[in-house]
C-alpha positions in Angstrom: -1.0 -21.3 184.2 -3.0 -21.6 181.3 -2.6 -24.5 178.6 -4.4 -23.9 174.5 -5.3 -26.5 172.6 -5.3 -25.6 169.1 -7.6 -28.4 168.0 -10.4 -27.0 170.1 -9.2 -23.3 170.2 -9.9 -23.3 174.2 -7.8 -22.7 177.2 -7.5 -24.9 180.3 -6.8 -23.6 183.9 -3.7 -25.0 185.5 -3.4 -24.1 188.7 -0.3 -23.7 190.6 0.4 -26.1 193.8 1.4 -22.7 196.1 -0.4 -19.3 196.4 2.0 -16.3 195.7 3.9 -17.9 193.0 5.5 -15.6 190.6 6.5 -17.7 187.5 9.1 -15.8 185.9 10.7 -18.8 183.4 9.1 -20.9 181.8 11.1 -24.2 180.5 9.9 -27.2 179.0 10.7 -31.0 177.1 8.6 -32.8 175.8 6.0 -34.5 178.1 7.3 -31.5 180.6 6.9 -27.4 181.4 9.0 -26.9 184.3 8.5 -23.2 186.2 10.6 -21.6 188.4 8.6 -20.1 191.4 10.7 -16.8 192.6 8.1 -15.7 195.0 8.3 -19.5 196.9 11.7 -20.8 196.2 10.4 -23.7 194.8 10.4 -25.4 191.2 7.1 -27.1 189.6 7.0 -29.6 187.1 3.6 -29.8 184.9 3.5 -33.2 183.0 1.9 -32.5 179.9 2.0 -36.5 178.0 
């Protein structure tokens, strides 16, 4: 997962909590991206506030 910030025109490295995760939505709110992990079943949350 990858997070710009526009300010400083750089990306940060996020890296998901399980290997062979295939994010295929990506939903968010503010203060939150959640993904849905179909390659593990599972659902992170990413708090971004």
């Amino acid at each position: 997962m990858l997070r710009f910030d526009p300010a400083s025109e750089k990306f940060e490295v996020i890296p998901l909590p399980r290997a062979n995760a295939a994010v295929r939505q990506i939903l968010g709110r503010p203060g939150k991206v959640w993904l849905a992990e179909s390659g593990t079943g599972f659902v992170t949350v990413i708090r971004t506030g």
